[in-house]
N, CA, C and O atoms as CSV, one atom per row, in Angstrom:
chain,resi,resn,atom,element,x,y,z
A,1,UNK,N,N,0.840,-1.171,0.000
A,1,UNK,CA,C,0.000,0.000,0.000
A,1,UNK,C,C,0.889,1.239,0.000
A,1,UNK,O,O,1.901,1.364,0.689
A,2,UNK,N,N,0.459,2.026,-0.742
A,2,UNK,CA,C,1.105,3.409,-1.121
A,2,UNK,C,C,0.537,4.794,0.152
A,2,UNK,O,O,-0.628,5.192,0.165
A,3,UNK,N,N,1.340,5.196,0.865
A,3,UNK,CA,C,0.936,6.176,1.942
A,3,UNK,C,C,1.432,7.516,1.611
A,3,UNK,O,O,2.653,7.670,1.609
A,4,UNK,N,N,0.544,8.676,1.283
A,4,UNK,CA,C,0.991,10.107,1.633
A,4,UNK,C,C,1.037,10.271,3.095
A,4,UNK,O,O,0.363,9.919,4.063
A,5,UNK,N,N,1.936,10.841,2.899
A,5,UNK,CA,C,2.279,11.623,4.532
A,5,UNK,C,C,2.759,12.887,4.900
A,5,UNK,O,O,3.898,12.869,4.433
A,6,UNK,N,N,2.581,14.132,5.525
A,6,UNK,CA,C,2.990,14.969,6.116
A,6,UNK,C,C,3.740,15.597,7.298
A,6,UNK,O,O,3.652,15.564,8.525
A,7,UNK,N,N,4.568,16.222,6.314
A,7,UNK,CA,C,5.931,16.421,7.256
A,7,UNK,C,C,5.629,17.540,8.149
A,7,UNK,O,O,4.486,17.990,8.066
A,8,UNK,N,N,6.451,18.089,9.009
A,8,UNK,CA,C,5.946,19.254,10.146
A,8,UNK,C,C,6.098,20.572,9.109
A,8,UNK,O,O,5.441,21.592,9.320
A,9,UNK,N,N,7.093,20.452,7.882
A,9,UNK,CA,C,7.327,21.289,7.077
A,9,UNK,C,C,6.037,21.873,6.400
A,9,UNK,O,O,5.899,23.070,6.151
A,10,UNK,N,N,5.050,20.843,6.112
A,10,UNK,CA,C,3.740,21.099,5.141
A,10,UNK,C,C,4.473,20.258,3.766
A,10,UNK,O,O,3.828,20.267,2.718
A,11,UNK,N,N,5.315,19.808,3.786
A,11,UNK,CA,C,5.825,18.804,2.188
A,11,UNK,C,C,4.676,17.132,2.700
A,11,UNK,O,O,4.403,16.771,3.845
A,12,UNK,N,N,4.372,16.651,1.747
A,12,UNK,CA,C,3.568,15.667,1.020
A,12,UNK,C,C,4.981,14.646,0.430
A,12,UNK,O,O,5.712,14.865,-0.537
A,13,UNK,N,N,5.006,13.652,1.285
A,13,UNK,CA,C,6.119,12.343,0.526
A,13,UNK,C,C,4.836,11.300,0.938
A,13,UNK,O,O,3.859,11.208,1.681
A,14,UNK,N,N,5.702,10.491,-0.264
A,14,UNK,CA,C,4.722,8.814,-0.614
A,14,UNK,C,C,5.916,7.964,0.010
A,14,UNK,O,O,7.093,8.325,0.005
A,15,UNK,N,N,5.414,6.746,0.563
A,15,UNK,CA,C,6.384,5.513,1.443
A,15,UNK,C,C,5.570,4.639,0.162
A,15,UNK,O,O,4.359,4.801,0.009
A,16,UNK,N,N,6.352,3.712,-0.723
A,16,UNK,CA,C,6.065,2.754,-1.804
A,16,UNK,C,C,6.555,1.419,-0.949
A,16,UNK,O,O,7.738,1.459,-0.610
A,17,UNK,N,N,6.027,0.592,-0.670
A,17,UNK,CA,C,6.485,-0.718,-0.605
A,17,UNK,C,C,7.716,-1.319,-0.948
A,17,UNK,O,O,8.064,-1.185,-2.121
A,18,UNK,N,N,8.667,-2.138,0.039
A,18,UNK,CA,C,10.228,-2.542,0.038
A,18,UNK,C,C,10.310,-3.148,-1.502
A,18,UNK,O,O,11.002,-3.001,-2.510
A,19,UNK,N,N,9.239,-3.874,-1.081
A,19,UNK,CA,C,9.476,-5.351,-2.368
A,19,UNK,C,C,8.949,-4.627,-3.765
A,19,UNK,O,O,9.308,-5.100,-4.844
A,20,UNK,N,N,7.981,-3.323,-3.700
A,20,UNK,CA,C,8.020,-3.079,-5.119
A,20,UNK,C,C,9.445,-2.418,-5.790
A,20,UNK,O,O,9.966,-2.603,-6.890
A,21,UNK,N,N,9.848,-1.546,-4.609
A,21,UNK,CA,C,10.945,-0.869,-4.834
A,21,UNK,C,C,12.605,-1.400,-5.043
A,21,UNK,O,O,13.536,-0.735,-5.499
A,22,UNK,N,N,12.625,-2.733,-4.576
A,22,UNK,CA,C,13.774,-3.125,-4.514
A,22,UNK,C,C,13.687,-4.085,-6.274
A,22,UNK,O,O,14.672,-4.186,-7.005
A,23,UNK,N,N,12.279,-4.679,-6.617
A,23,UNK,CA,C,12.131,-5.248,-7.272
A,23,UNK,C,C,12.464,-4.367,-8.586
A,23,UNK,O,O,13.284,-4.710,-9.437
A,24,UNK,N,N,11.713,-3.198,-8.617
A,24,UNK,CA,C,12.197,-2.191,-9.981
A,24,UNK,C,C,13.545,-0.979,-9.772
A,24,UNK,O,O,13.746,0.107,-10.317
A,25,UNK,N,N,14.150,-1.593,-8.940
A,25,UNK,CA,C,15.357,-1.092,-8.418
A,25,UNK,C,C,15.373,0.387,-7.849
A,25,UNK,O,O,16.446,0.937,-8.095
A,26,UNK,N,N,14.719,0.962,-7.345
A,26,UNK,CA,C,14.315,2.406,-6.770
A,26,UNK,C,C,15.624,2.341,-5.723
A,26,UNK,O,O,16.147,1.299,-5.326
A,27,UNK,N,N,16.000,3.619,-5.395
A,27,UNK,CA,C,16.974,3.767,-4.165
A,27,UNK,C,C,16.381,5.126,-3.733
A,27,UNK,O,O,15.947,5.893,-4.592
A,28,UNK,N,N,16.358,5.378,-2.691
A,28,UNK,CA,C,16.514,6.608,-2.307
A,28,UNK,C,C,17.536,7.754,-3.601
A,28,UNK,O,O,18.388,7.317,-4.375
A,29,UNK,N,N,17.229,8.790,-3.516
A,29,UNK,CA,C,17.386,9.568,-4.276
A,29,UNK,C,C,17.003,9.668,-5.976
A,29,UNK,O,O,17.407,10.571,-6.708
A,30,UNK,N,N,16.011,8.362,-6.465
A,30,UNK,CA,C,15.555,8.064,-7.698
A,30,UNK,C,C,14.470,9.227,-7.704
A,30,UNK,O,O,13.758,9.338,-6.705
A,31,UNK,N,N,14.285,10.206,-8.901
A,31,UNK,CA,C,12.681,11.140,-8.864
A,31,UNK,C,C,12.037,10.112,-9.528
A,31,UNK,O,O,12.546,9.285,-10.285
A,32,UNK,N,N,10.911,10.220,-9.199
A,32,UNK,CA,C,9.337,9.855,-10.227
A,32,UNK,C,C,8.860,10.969,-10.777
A,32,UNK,O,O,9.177,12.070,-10.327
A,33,UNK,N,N,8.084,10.831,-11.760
A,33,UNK,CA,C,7.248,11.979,-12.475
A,33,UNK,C,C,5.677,10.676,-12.588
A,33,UNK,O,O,5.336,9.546,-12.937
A,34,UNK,N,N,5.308,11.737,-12.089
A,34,UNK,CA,C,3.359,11.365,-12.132
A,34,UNK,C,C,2.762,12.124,-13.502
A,34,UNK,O,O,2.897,13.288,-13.880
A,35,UNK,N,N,2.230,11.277,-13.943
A,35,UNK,CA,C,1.448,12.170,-15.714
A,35,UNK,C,C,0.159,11.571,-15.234
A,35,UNK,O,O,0.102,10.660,-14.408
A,36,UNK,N,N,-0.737,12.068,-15.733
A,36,UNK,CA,C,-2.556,12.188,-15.494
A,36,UNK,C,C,-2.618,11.409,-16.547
A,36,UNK,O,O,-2.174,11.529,-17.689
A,37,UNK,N,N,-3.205,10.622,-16.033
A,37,UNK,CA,C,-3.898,9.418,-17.391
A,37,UNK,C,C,-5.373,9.531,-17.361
A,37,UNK,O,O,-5.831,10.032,-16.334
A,38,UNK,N,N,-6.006,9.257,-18.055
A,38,UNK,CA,C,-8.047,9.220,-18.109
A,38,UNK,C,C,-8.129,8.406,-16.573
A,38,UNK,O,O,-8.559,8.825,-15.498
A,39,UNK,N,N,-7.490,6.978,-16.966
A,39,UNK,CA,C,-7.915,5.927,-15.773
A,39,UNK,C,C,-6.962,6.308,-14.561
A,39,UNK,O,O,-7.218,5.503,-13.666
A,40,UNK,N,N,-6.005,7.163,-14.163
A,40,UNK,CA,C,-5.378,7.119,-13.080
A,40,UNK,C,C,-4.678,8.150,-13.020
A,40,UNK,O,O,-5.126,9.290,-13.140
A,41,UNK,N,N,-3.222,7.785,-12.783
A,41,UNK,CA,C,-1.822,8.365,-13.059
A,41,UNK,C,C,-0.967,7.288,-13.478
A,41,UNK,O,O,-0.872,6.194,-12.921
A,42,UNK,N,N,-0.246,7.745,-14.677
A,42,UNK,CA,C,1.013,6.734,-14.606
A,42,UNK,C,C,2.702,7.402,-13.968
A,42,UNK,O,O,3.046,8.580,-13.867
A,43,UNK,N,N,3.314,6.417,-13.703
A,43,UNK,CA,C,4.965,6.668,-12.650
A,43,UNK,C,C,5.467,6.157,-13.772
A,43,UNK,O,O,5.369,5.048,-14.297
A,44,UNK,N,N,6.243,7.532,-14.170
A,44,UNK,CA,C,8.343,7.512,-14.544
A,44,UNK,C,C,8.843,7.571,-14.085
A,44,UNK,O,O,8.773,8.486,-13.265
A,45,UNK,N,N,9.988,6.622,-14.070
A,45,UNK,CA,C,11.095,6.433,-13.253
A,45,UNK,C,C,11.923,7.463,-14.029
A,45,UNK,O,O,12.319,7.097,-15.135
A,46,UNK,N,N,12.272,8.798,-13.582
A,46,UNK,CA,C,13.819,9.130,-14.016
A,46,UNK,C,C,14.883,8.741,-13.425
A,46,UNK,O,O,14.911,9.040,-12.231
A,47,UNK,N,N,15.826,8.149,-13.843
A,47,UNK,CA,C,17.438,7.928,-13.446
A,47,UNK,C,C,18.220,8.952,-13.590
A,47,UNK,O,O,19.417,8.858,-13.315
């Protein structure tokens, strides 16, 4: 399960799951880009 959360700052971060992240190789410091799809959002991974 995907969690927004709020910092004392007022910033908005997402916690993604170990096993999705280790599985499509994410590390700390990887950005995503969110694009608006009809049915959702889709995630880019930038490297």
């Amino acid at each position: 399960m995907v969690k927004i959360q709020k910092l004392p700052s007022g910033q908005l971060t997402i916690t993604i799951p170990k096993a999705i992240a280790e599985y499509e190789g994410l590390d700390k410091g990887v950005e995503l880009e969110f694009k608006k799809h009809p049915k959702g959002f889709l995630l880019e991974v930038k490297r």
